[in-house]
SEGU-772929 format. One line per field, with one value per residue (C-alpha): residue number from 1; residue in one letter; chain; x, y, z. Coordinates in steps of 0.25 Angstrom, whole numbers, plus 2048, in hexadecimal, padded with zeros to 3 digits. Example, Ala and Ser with C-alpha at 12.3 -4.5 7.8 and 13.67 -1.06 7.14 Angstrom:
<recs>
num: [1_2]
residuo: [A_S]
cadena: [A_A]
u: [831_837]
v: [7EE_7FC]
w: [81F_81D]
</recs>
This chain:
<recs>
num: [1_2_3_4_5_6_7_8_9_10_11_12_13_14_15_16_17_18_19_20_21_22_23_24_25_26_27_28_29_30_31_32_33_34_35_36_37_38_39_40_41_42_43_44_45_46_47_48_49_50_51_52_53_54_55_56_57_58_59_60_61_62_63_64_65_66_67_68_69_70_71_72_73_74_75_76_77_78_79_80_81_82_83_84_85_86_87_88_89_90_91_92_93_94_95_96_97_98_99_100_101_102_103_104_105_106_107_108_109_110_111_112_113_114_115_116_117_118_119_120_121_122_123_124_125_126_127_128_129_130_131_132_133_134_135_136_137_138_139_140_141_142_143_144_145_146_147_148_149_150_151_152_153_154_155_156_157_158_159_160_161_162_163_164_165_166_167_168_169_170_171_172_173_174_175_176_177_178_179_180_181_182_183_184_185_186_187_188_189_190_191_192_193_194_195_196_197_198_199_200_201_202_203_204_205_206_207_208_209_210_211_212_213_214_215_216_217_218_219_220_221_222_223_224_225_226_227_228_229_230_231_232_233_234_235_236_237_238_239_240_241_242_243_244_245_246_247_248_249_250_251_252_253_254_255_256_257_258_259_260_261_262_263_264_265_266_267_268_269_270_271_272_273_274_275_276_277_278_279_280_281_282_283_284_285_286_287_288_289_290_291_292_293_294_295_296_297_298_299_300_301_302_303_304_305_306_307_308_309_310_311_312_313_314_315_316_317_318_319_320_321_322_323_324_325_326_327_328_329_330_331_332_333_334_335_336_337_338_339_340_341_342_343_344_345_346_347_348_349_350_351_352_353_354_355_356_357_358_359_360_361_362_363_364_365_366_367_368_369_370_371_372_373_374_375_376_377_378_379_380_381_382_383_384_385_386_387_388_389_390_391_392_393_394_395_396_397_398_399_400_401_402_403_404_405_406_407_408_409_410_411_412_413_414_415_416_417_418_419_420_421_422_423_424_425_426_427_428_429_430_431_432_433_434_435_436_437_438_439_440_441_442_443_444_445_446_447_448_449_450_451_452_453_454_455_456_457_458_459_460_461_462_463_464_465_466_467_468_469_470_471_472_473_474_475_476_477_478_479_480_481_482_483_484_485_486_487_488_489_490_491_492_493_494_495_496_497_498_499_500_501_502_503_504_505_506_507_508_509_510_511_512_513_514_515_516_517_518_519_520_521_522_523_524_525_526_527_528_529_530_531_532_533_534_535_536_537_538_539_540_541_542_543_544_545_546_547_548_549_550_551_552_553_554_555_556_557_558_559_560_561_562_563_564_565_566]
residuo: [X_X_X_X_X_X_X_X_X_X_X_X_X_X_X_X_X_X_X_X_X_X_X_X_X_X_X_X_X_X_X_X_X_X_X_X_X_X_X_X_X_X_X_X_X_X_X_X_X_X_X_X_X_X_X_X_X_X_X_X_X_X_X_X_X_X_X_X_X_X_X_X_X_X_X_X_X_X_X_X_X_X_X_X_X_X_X_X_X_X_X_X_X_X_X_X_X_X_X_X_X_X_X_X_X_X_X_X_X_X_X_X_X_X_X_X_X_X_X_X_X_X_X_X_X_X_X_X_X_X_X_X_X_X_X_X_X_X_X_X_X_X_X_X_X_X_X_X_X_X_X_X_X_X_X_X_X_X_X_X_X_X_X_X_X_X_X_X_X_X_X_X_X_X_X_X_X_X_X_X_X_X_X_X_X_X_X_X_X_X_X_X_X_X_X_X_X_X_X_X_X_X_X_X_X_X_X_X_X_X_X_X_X_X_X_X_X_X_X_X_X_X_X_X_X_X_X_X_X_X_X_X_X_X_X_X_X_X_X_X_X_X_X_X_X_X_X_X_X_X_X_X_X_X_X_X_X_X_X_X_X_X_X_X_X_X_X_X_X_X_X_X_X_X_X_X_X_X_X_X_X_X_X_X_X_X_X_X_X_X_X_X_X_X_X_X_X_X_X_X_X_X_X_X_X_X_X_X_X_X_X_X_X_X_X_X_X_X_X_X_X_X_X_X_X_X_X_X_X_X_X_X_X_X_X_X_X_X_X_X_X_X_X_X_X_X_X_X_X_X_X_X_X_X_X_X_X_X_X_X_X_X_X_X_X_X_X_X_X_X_X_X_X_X_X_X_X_X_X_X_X_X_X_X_X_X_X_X_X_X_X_X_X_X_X_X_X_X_X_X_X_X_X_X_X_X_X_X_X_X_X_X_X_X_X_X_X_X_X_X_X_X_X_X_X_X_X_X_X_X_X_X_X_X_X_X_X_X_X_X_X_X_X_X_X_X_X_X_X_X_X_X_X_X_X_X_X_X_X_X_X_X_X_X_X_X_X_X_X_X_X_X_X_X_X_X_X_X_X_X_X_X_X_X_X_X_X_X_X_X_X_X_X_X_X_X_X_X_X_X_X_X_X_X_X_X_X_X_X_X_X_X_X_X_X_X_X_X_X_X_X_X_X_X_X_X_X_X_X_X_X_X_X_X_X_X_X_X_X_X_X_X_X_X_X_X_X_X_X_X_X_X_X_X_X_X_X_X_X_X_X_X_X_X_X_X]
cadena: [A_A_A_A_A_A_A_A_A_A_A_A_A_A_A_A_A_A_A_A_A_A_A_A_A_A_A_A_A_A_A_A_A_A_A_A_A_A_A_A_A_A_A_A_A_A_A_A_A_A_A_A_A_A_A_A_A_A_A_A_A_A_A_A_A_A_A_A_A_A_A_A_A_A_A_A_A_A_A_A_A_A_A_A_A_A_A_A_A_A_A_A_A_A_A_A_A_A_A_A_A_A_A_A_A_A_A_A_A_A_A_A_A_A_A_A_A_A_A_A_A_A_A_A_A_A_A_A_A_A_A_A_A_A_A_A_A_A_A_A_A_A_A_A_A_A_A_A_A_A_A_A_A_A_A_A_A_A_A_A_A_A_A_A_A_A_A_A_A_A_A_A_A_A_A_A_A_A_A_A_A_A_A_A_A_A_A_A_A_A_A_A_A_A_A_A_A_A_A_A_A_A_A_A_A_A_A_A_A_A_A_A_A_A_A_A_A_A_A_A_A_A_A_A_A_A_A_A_A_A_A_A_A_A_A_A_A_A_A_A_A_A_A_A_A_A_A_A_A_A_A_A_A_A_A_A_A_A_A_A_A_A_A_A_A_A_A_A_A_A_A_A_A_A_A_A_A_A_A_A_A_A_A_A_A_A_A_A_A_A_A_A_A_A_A_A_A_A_A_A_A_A_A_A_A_A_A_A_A_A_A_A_A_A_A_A_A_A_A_A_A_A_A_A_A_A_A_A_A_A_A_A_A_A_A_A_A_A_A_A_A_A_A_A_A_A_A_A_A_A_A_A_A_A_A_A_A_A_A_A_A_A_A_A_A_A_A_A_A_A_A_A_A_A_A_A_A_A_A_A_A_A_A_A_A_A_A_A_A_A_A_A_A_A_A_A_A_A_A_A_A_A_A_A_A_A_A_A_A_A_A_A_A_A_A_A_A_A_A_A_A_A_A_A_A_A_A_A_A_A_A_A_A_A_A_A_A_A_A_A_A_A_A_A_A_A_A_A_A_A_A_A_A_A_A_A_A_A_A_A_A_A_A_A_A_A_A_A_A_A_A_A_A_A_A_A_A_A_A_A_A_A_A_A_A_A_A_A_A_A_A_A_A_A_A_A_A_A_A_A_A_A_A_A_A_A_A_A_A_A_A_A_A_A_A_A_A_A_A_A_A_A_A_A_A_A_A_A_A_A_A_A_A_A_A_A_A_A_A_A_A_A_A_A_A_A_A_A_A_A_A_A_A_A_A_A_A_A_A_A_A_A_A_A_A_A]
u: [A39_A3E_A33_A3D_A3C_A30_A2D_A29_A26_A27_A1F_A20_A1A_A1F_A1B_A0D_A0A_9F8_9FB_9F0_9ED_9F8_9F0_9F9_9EE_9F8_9FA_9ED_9F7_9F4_A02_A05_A0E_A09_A00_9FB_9EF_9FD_A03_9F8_9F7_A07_A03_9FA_A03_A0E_A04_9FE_A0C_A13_A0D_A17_A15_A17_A11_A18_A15_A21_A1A_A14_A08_9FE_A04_A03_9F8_9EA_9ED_9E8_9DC_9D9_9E0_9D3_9CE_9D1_9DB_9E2_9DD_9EC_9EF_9E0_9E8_9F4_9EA_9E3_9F1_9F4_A00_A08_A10_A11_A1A_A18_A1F_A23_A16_A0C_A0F_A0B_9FD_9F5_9FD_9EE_9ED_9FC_9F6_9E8_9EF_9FB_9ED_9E5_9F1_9F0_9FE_A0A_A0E_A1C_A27_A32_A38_A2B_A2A_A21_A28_A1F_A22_A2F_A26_A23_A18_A15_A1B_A2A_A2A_A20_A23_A1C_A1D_A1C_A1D_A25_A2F_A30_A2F_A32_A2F_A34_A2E_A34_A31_A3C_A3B_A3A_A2C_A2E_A34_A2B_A1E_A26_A1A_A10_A16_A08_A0A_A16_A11_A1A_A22_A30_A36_A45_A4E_A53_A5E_A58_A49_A4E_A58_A50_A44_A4F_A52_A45_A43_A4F_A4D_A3E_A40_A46_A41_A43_A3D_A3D_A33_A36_A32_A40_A49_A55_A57_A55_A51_A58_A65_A5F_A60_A5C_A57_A64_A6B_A61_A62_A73_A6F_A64_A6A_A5F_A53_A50_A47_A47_A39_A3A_A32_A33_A3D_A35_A3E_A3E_A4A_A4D_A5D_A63_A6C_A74_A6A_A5F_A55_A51_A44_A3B_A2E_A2D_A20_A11_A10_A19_A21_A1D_A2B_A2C_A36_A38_A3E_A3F_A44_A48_A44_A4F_A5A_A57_A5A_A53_A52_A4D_A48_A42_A3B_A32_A27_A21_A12_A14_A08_A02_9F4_9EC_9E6_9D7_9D1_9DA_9D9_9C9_9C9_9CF_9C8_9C4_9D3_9D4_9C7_9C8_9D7_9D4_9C8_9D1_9DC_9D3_9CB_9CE_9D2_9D5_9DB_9E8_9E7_9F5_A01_A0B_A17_A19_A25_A25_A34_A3C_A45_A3B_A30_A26_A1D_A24_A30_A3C_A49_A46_A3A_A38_A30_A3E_A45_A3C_A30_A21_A15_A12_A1D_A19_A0A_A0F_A17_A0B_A00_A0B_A0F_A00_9FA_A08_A07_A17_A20_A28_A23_A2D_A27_A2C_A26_A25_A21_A2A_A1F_A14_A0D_A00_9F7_9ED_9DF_9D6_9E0_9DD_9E3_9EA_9F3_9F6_9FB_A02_A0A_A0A_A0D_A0E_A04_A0B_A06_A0B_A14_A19_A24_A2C_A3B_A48_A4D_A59_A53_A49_A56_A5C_A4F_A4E_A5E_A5B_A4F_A59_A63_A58_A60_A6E_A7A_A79_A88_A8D_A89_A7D_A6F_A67_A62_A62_A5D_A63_A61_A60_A55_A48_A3F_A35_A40_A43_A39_A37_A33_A29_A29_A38_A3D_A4B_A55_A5D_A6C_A6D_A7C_A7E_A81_A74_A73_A75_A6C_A61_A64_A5C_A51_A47_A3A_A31_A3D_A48_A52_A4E_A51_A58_A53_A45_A3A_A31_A25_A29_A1D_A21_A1C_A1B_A26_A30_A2C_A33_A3F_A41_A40_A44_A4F_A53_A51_A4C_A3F_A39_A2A_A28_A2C_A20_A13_A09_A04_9FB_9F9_9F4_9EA_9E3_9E8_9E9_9E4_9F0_9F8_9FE_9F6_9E9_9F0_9F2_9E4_9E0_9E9_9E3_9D3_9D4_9DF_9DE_9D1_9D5_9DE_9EC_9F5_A04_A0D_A1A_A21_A2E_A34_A42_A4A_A55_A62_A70_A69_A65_A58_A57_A64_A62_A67_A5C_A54_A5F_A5E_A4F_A53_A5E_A52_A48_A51_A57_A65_A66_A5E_A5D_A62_A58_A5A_A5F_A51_A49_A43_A4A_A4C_A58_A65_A6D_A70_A72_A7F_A7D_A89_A81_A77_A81]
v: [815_80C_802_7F8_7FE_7FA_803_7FD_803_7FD_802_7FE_801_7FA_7FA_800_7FB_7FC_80A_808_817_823_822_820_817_817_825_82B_832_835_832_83B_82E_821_817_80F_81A_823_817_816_823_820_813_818_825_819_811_81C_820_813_807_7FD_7FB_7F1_7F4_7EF_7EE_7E9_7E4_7E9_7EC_7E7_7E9_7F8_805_7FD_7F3_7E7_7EC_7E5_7DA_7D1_7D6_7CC_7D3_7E0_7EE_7F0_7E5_7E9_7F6_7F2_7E8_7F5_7FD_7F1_7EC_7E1_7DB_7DC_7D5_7D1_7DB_7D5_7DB_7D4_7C9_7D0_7C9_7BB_7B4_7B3_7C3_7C0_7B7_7BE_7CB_7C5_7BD_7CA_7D1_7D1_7D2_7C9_7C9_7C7_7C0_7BA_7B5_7B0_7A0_796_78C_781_781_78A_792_7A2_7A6_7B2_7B3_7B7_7C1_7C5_7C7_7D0_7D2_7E1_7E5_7DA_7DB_7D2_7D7_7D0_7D4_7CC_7CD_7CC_7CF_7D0_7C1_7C4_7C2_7B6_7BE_7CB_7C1_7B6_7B8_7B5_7A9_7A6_7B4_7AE_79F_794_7A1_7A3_7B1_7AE_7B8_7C1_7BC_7AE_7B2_7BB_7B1_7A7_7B0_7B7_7AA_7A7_7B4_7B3_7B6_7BB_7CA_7D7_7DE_7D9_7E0_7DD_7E1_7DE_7E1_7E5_7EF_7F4_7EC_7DE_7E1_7D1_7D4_7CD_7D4_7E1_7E9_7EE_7E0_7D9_7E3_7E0_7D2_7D0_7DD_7D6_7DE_7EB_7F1_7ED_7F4_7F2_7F3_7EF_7FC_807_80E_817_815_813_80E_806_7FB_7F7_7F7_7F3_7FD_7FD_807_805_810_811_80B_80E_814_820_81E_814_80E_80F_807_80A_7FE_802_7F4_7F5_7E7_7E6_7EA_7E7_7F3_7F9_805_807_813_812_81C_81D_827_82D_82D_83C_843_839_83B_82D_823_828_81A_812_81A_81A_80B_807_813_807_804_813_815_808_80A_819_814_80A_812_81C_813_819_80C_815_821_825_82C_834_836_82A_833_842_842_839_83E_83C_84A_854_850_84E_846_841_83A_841_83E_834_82C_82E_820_81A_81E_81A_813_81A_818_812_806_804_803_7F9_7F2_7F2_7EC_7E0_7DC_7DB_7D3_7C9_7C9_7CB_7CF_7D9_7E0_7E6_7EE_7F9_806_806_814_81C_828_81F_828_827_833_839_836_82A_81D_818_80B_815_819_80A_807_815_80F_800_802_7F3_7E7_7E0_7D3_7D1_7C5_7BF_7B9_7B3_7B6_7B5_7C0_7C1_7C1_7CD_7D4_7D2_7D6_7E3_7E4_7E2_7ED_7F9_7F7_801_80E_811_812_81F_824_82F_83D_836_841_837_827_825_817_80C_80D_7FF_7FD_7FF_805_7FA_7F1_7F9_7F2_7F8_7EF_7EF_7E7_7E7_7F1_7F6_800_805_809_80F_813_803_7FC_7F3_7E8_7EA_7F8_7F0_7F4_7EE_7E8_7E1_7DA_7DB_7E4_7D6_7D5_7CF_7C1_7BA_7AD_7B0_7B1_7BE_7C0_7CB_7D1_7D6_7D8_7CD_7D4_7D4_7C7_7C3_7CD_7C4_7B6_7B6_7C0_7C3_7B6_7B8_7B2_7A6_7A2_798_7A4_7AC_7AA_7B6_7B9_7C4_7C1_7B3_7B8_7C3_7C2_7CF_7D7_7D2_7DD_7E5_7F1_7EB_7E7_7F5_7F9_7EC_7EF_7FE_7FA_7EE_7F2_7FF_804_80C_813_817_81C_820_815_813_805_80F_800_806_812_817_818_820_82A_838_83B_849_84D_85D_85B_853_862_868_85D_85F_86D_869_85D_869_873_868_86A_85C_850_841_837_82E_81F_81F_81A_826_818_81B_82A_82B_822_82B_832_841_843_850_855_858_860_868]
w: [A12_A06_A02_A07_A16_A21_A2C_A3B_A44_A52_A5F_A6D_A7C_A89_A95_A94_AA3_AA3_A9D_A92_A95_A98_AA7_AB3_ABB_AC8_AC9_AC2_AB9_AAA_AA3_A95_A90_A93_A8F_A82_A7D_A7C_A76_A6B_A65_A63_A5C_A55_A4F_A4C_A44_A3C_A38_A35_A2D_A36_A45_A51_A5B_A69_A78_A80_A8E_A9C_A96_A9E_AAD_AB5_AB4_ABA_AAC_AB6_AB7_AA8_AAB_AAC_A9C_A93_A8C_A94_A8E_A8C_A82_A7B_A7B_A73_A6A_A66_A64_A5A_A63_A5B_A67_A76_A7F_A8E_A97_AA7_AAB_AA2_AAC_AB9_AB7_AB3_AA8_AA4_AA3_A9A_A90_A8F_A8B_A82_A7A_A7B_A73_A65_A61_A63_A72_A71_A7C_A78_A87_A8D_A8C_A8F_A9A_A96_A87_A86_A7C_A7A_A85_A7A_A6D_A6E_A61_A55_A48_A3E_A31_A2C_A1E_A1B_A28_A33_A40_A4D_A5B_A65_A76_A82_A90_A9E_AA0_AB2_AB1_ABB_AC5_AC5_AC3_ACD_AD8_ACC_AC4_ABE_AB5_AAE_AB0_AA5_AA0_AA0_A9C_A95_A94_A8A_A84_A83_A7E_A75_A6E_A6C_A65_A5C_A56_A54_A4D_A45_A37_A3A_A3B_A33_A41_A4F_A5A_A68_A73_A80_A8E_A93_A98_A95_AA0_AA6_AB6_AB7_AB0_AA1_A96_A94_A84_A82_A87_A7D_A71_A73_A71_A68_A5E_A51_A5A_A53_A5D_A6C_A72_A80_A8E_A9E_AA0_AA0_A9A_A8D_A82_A76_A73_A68_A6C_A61_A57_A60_A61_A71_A75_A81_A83_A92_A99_A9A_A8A_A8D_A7F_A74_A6E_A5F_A56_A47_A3E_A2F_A28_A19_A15_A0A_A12_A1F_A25_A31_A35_A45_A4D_A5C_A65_A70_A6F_A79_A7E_A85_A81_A76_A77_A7A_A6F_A71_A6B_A74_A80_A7E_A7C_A89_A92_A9B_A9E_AA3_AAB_AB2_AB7_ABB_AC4_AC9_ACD_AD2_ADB_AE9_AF3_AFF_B06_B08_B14_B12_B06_B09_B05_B08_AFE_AF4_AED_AF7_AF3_AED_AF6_AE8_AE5_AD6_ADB_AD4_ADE_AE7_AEC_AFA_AFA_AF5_B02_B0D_B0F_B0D_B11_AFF_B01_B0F_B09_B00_B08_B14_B08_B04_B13_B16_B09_B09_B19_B19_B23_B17_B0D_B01_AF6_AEC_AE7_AD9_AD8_AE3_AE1_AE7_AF1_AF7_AFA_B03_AFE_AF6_AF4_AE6_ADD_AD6_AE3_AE5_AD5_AD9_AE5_ADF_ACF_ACD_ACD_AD5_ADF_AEF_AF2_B00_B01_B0B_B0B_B14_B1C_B16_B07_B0E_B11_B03_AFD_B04_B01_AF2_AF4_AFA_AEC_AE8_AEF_AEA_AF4_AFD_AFC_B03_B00_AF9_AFB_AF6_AF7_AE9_AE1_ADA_ACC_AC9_AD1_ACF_AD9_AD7_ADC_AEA_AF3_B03_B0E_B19_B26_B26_B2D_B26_B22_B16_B15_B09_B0B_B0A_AFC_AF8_AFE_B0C_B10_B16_B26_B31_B2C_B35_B35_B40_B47_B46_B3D_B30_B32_B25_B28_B2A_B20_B1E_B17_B0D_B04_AF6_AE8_ADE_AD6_AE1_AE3_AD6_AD9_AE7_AE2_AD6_AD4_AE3_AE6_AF4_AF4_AEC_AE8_AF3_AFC_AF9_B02_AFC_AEE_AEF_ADE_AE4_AEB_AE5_AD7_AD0_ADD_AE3_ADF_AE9_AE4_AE7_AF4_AF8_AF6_AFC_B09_B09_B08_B10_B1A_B1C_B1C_B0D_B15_B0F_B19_B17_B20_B23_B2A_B2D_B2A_B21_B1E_B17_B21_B20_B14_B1B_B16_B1D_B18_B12_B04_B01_B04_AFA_AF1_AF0_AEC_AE1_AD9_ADA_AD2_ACA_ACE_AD2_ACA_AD0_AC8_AC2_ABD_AAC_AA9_AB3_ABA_AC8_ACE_AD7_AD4_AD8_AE6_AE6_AEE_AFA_AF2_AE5_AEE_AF6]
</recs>
């Protein structure tokens, strides 16, 4: 390097999710490639090595893996974390707001970098709720890094406006116009961090859409997805390392101060197999211990396995083809479902399984089986809505299956959809034709054995995060139609986790037993057709593979004609 030339060196995680350790806390599973103690012996070999670093966290930090558990310290062992890995900035993903806007401002105070969002406005002022950039001067050359976040926090948070109280979330196009003015003239180097995919769920704008139209970003270090890439769009260079610590993203920008001239590399590098930051990991033992005992504290008992075969095809346990739970209903949804109709005192309950694995088995019922069955934090609403916006609703639920067409073997899955999105309902009684186009498969459906009645009104109990899908981008229910909160009444142990084990103690005597409302089913698909046997035979030898989603997120999207197994 020319003695004109400075060297930085930018690093970033996303999406850490409570993984301070590589501990999978819901599962009791020690993971080789998550967590921030892998992170930090990667830190740490970056710093050793190169004078110049920036250090970056691009949101959902604080949300997932027993981190709630800390909530009430007065700054969260993740943030006193990233302060003791020397972060330099840190911007607010969607899920920092899943609590107490107090819990948000205690941690973003307790954070001793710059917490950085461009898009996130005060509505009593119009000012910046954090600051929208930072700009650091190294060796001579300005750097600036500017935040944003998915601006649909008031509809995912719509059940718990006082989380997002007198903030407003702009868009891309308009946050980022405004700041890049702003900035103009400021910087020889302009990174952006934000908490998105490649991908607006809304329709916005996406990275790729926002490296097109903002090309003066050098580096785009992105989040939300889950995903791991790294593409340049025109000369943008575009990089996201995954979730939970599993790659730490890395951008090189070397800037000849005379010429101007940069010259950019990006990678992601992997955590697999990196030993753990000893005086880190020692540190925060107390994180560890106290969310082990938790998860293992034993609740109950289940008195026998919910599902015999949890992969629909192969019979296994890992689900490799198709999940048996995302083609009829089991006893684990119907679990769910039971705990929500109870606690919101509904006459329907609709809930999705976020992890179509989720089994229950014979012996001690722990808080881990729960966070197993229920990855999510999420709070119990009741809402009040139309029969005919019930029926939509469950239309809009069913997009989830693609189209059976002739000759199809398999049900296969929309891979558009997420399974997150694919509710199943209780106290409706209903069928599924899945040789109909979306929109019209919902056959039958009946309350209390009557038709559904359009005109009437139904007490329907969903999550709060559905809640935000019905009013505000369904449009199919409004605040004033919601009657239960179960966040107002018991605060943090309102969540539909401690609702189960609430339900399980209080209900059942600690009893867990497998049930099943025999409410839906699948019609017109032939279920005991004998190439599926044959099929089973064709994925074991490998002769035939199911197709997976571009991004690996959703197994099945395409259905196995009979023809390719005859």
């Amino acid at each position: 390097m020319s003695a004109k030339e400075v060297k930085i060196v930018f690093l970033e995680t996303s999406d850490i999710h409570g993984r301070l350790f590589s501990y999978d806390y819901a599962t009791g599973e020690q993971k080789p490639n998550n967590g921030l103690t892998r992170i930090a012996t990667l830190i740490k070999k970056q710093r050793a090595e190169n004078k110049n670093v920036v250090l970056i966290d691009s949101g959902d930090l604080l949300q997932g893996n027993s981190a709630e558990l800390f909530n009430d310290e007065p700054i969260h062992p993740l943030v006193l974390a990233e302060n003791d890995l020397k972060f330099d900035i840190r911007v607010l993903g969607n899920h920092e707001f899943n609590f107490s806007k107090d819990f948000l401002e205690k941690n973003i105070k307790g954070f001793n970098g710059d917490v950085v969002n461009a898009n996130i406005i005060k509505t009593a002022d119009n000012k910046p709720f954090v600051k929208p950039y930072a700009v650091k001067k190294i060796d001579g050359v300005r750097v600036a890094v500017v935040g944003y976040v998915v601006p649909h926090i008031p509809t995912w948070e719509a059940s718990t406006p006082e989380h997002f109280a007198g903030l407003e979330f702009l868009d891309a196009e308009e946050a980022l116009k405004k700041t890049l003015k702003e900035l103009k003239g400021k910087y020889d180097i302009l990174i952006g961090t934000f908490h998105l995919g490649r991908e607006d769920e809304k329709g916005g704008d996406g990275v790729p859409d926002l490296a097109k139209k903002f090309p003066q970003f050098d580096i785009i270090f992105a989040g939300h997805e889950h995903a791991v890439y790294n593409t340049k769009i025109g000369k943008v260079h575009t990089i996201e390392p995954g979730a939970y610590g599993a790659y730490l993203a890395k951008g090189v920008v070397v800037f000849d101060t005379k010429t101007k001239k940069k010259i950019i590399t990006t990678e992601n590098l992997p955590t697999k197999g990196v030993p753990e930051d000893e005086e880190l990991a020692k540190k925060y033992e107390y994180v560890d211990k106290k969310s082990k005992e938790y998860a293992n504290e034993v609740v109950g008992e289940v008195t026998k396995t919910f599902i015999d075969r949890p992969d629909f095809i192969t019979g296994e346990e890992k689900i490799t083809t198709m999940p048996t739970a995302a083609l009829q209903e089991t006893p684990v949804i119907e679990l769910i479902n039971k705990v929500q109709k109870y606690y919101a005192k509904a006459d329907v309950s609709a809930a999705a399984l976020f992890n179509f694995g989720a089994n229950l088995k014979k012996g001690p019922f722990k808080r881990k089986d729960v966070a197993y069955i229920y990855k999510f934090a999420n709070t119990l609403i009741g809402v009040k809505i139309t029969g005919e916006n019930l029926l939509k609703y469950m239309e809009w639920s069913y997009q989830f299956y693609n189209q059976l067409q002739p000759g199809d073997l398999t049900i296969s899955f929309n891979e558009n959809i997420r399974g997150y999105n694919f509710d199943m309902f209780s106290g409706v009684k209903y069928q599924v034709d899945v040789t109909k186009p979306a929109g019209s498969r919902i056959i039958n459906p009946t309350i209390n054995n009557k038709p559904i009645d359009p005109k009437a009104i139904y007490k329907l109990a969903i999550n709060n995060y559905r809640f935000g899908t019905l009013s505000k981008t369904l449009n199919l229910v409004t605040d004033a139609n919601r009657y239960y909160n179960s966040y107002d009444e018991l605060q943090d142990n309102g969540q539909i986790r401690d609702l189960i084990v609430k339900y399980i103690t209080e209900e059942k005597g600690a009893k867990v037993t497998p049930e099943l409302e025999g409410n839906w089913e699948i019609i017109n698909y032939d279920f005991k057709n004998p190439l599926l046997e044959k099929l089973r035979e064709k994925l074991k030898e490998g002769s035939i593979k199911i197709p997976t989603s571009k991004d690996g997120r959703t197994l099945n999207v395409k259905s196995i004609k009979e023809s390719e197994v005859k």
